[in-house]
N, CA, C and O atoms as a DFTB+ gen file, in Angstrom:
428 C
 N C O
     1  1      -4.888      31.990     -30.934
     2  2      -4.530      30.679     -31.407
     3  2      -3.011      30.494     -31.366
     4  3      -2.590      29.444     -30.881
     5  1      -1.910      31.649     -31.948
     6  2      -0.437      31.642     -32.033
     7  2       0.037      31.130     -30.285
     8  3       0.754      30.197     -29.922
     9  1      -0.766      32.266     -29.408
    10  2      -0.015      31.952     -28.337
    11  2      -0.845      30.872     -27.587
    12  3      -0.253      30.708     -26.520
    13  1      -1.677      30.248     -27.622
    14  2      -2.400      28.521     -27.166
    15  2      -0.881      27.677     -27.913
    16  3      -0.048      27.230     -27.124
    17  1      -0.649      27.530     -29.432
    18  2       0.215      27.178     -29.211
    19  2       1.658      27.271     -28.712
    20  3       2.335      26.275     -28.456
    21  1       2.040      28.400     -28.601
    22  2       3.033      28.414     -27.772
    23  2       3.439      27.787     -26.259
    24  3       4.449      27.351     -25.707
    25  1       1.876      28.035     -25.900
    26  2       2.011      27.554     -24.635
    27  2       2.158      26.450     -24.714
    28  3       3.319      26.341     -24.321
    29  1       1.769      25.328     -24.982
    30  2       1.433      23.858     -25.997
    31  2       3.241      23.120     -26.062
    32  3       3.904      22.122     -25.780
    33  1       3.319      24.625     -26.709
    34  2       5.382      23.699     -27.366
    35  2       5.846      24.241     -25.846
    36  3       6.508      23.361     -25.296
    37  1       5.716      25.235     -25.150
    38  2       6.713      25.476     -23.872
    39  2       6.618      23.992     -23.282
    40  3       7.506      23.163     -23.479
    41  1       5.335      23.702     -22.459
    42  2       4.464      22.717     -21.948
    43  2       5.194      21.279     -22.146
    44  3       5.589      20.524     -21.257
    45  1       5.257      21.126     -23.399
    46  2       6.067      19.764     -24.263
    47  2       7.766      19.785     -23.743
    48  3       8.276      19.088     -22.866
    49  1       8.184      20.454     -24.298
    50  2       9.639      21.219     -23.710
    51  2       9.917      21.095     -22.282
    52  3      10.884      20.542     -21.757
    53  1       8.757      21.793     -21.629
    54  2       9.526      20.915     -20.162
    55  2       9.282      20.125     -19.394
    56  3       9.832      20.079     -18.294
    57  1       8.316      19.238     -19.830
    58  2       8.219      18.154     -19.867
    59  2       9.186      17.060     -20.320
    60  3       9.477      15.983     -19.799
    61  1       9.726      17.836     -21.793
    62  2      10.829      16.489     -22.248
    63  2      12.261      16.964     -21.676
    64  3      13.220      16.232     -21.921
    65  1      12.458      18.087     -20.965
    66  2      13.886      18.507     -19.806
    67  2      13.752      17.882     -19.079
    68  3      14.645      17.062     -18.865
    69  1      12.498      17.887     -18.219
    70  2      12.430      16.697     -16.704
    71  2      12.853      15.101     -17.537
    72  3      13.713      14.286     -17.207
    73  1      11.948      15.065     -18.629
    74  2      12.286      13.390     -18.458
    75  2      14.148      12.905     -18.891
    76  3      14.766      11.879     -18.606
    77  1      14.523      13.973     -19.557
    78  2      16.069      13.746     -20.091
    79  2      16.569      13.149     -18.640
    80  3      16.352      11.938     -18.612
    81  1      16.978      13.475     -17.818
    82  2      17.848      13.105     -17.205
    83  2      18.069      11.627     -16.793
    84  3      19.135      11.063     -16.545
    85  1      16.425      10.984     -16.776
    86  2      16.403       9.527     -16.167
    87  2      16.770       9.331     -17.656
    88  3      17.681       8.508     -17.565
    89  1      16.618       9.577     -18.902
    90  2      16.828       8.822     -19.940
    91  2      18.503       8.507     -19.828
    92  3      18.872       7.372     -20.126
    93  1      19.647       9.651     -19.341
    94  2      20.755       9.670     -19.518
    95  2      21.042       8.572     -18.196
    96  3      22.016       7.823     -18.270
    97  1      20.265       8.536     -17.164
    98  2      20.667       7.239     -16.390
    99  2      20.072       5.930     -16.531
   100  3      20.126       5.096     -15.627
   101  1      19.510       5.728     -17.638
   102  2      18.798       4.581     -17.870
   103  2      19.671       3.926     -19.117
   104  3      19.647       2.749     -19.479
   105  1      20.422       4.978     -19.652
   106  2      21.865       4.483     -20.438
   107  2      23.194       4.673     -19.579
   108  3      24.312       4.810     -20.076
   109  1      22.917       4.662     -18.268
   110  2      24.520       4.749     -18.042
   111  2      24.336       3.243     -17.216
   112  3      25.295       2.507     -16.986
   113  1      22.807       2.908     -16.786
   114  2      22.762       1.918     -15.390
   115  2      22.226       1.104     -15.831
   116  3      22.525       0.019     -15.331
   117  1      21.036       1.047     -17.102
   118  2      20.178      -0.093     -17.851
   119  2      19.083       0.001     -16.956
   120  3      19.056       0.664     -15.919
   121  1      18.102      -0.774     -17.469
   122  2      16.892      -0.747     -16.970
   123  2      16.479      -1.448     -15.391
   124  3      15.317      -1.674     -15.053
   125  1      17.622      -1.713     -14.582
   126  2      17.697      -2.484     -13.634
   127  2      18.044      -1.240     -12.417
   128  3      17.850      -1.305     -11.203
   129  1      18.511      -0.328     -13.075
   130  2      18.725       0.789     -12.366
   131  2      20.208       0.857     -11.977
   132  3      20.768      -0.167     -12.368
   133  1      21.173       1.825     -11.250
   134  2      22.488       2.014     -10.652
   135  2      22.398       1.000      -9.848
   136  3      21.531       0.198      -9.501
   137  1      23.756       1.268      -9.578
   138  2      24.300       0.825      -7.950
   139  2      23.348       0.966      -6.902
   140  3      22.692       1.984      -7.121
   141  1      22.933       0.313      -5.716
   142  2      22.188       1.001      -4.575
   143  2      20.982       1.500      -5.411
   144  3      20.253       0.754      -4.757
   145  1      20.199       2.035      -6.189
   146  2      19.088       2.395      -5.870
   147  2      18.534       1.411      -5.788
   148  3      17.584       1.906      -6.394
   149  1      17.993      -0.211      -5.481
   150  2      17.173      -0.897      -4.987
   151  2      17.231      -0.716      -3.421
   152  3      16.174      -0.868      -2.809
   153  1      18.532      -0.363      -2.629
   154  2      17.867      -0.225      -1.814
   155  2      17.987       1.175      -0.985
   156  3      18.263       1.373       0.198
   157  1      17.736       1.899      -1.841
   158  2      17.284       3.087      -1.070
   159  2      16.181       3.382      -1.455
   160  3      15.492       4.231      -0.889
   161  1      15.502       2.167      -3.387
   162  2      13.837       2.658      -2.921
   163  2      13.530       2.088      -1.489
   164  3      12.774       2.709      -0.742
   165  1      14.166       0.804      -1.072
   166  2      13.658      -0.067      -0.154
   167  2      14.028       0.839       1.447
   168  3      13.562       0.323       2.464
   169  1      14.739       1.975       1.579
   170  2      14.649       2.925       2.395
   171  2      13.750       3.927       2.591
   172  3      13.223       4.178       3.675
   173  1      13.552       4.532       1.519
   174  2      12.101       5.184       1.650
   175  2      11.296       4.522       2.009
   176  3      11.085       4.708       3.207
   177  1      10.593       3.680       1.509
   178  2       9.321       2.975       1.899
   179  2       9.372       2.119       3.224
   180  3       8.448       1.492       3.741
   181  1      10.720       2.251       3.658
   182  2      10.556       1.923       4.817
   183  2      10.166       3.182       5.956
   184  3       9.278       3.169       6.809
   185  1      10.965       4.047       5.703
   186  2      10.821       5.639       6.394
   187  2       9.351       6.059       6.324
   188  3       8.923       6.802       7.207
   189  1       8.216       5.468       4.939
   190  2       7.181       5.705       4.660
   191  2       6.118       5.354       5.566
   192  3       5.042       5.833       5.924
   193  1       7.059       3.998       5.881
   194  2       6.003       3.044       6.734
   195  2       5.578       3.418       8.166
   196  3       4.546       3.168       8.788
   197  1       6.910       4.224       8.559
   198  2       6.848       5.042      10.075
   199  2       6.248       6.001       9.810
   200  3       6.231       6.879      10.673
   201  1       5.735       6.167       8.914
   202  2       4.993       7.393       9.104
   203  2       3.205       7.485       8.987
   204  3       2.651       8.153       8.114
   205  1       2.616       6.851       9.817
   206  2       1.081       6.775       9.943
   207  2       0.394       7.621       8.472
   208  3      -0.187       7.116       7.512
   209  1       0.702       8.973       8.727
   210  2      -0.014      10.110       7.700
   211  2       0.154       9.404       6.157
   212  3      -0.714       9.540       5.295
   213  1       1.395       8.637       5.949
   214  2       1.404       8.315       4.269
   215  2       0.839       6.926       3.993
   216  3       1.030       6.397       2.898
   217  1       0.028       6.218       5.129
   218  2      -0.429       5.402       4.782
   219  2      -1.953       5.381       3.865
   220  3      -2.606       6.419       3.759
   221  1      -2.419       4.067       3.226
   222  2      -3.644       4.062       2.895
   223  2      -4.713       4.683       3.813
   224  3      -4.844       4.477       5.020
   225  1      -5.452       5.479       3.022
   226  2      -5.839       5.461       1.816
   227  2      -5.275       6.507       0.794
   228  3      -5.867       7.005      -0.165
   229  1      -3.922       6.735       1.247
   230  2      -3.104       7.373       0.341
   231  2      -2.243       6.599      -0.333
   232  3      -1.711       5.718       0.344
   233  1      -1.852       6.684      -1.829
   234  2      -1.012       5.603      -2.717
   235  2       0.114       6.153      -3.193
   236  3      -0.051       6.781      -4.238
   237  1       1.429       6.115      -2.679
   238  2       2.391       6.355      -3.037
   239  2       3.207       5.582      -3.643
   240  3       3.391       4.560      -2.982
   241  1       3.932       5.612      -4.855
   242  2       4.785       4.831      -5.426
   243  2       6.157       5.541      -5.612
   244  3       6.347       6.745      -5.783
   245  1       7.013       4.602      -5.546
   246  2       8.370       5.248      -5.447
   247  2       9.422       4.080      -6.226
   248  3       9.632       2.867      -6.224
   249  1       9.927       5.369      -6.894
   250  2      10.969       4.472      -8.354
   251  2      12.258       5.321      -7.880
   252  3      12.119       6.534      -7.721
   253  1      13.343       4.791      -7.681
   254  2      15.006       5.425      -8.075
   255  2      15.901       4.910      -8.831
   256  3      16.247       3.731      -8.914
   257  1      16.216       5.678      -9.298
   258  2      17.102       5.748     -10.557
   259  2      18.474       7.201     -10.619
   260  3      18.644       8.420     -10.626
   261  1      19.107       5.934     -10.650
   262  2      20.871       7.130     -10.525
   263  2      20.566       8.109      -8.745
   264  3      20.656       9.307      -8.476
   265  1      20.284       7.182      -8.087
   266  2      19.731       7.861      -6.733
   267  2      19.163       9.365      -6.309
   268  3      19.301      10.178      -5.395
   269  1      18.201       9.169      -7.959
   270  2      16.908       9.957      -7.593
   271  2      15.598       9.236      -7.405
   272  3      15.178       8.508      -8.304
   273  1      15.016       9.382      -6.420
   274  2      13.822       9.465      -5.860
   275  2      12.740       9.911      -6.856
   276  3      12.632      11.129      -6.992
   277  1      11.878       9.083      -7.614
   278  2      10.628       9.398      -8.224
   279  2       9.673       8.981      -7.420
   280  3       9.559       7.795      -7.110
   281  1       8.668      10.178      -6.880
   282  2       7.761       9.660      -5.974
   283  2       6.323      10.293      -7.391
   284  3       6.357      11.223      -8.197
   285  1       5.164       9.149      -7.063
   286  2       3.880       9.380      -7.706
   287  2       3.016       8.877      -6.579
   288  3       3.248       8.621      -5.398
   289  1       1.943       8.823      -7.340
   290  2       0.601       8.481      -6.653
   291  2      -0.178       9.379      -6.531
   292  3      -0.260      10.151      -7.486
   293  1      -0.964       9.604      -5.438
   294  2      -2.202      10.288      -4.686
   295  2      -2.165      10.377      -3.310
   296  3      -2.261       9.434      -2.524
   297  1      -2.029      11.481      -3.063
   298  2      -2.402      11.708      -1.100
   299  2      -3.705      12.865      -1.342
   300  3      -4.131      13.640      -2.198
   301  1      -4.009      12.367       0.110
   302  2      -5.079      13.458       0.449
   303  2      -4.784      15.282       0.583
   304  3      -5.792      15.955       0.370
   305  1      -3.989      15.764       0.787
   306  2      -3.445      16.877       1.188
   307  2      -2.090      17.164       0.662
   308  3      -1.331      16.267       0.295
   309  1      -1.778      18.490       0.628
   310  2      -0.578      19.297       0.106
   311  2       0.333      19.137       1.062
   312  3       1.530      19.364       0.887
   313  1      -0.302      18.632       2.414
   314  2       0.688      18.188       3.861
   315  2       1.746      17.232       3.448
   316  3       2.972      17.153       3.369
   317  1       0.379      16.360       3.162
   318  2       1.037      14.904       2.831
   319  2       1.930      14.828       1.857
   320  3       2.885      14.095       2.113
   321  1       1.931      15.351       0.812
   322  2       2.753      15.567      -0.234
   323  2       4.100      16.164      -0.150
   324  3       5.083      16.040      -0.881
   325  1       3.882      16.885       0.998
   326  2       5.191      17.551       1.199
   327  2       5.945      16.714       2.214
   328  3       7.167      16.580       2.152
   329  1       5.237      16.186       3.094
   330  2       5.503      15.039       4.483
   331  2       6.694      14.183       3.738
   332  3       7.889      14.069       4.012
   333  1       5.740      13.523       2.489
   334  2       6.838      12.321       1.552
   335  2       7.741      12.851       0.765
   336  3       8.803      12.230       0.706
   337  1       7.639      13.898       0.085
   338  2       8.881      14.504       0.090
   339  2       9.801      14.386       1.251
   340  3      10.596      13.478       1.496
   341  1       9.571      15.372       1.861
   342  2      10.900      15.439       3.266
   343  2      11.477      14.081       3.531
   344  3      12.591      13.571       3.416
   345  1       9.874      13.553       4.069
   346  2      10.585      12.266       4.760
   347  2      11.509      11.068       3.383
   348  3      12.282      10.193       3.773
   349  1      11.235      11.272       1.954
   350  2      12.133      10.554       1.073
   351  2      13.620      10.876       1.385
   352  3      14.478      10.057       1.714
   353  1      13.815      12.597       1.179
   354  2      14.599      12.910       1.313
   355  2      15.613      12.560       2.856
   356  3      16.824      12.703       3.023
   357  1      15.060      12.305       3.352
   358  2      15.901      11.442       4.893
   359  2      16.786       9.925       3.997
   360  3      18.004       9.941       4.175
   361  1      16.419       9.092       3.387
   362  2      16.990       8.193       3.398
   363  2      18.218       8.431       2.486
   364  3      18.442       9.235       1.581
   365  1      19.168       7.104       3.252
   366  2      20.686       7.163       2.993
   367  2      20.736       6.952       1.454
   368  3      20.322       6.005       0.784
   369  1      21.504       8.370       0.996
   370  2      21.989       8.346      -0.234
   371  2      21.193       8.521      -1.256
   372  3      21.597       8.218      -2.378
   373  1      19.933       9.035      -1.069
   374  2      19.621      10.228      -2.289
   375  2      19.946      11.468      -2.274
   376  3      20.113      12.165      -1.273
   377  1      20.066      11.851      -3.649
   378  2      20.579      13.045      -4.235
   379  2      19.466      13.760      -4.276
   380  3      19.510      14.824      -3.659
   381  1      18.304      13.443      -4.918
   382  2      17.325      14.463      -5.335
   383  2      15.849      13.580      -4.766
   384  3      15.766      12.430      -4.335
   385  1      14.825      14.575      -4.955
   386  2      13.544      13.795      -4.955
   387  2      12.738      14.710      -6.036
   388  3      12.858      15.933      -6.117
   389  1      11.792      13.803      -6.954
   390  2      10.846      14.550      -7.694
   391  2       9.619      13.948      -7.405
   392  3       9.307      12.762      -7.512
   393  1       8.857      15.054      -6.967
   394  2       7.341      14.909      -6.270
   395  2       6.579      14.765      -7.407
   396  3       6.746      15.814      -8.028
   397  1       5.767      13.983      -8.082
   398  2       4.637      13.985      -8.689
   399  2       3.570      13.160      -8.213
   400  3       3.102      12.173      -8.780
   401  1       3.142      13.789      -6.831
   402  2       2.525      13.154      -6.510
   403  2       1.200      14.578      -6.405
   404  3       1.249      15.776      -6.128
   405  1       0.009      13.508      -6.840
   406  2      -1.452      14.288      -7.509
   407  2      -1.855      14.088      -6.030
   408  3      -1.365      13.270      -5.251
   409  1      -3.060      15.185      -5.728
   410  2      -3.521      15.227      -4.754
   411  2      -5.398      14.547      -4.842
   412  3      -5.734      14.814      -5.995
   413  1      -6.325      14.010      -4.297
   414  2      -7.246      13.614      -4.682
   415  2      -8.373      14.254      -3.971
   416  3      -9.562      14.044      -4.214
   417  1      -7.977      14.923      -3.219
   418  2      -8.999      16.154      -2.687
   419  2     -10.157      15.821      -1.633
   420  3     -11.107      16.497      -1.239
   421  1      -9.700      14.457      -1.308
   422  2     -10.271      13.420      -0.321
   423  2     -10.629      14.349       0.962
   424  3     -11.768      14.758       1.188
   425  1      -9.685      14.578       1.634
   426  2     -10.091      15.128       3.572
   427  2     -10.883      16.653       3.425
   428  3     -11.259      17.253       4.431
């Protein structure tokens, strides 16, 4: 039972490390986001669009903030997941990308 919870508070913990950082750019830029990240989400999803494999019936969503790259959704494969990674990481002027993108076990 001691160590279920432990695992429990680690679990919580880094969970609330990942989310700190957008919190510290969501007070430096407001809820509208920085400089440029409207359009370097609007770069990814363009880079997305060339790419046949990340289309439907896979759902990718993509948020930036302080010109990081939040990618979510659902793809079919661990390919694909890694595909939108990379290919995020191509567009002009992101710093980082964070993948949370779930896989749906489709192909």
């Amino acid at each position: 039972m001691r160590r279920s919870r432990q695992l429990c508070a680690l679990a919580v913990g880094i969970v609330l490390a990942a989310a700190l950082p957008a919190c510290a750019a969501y007070r430096k830029c407001g809820l509208d986001g920085c400089p440029g990240d409207a359009n370097i989400n609007a770069d990814v999803e363009t880079l997305f669009d060339q790419h046949p494999v990340l289309m439907p019936p896979n759902l990718i969503h993509v948020r930036t903030l302080d010109r990081v790259v939040y990618l979510s959704g659902v793809v079919d494969t661990d390919l694909e997941r890694e595909i939108a990674e990379s290919v995020a990481l191509q567009a002009p002027g992101v710093a980082k990308v964070v993948n949370s993108i779930g896989l749906s076990g489709g192909r």
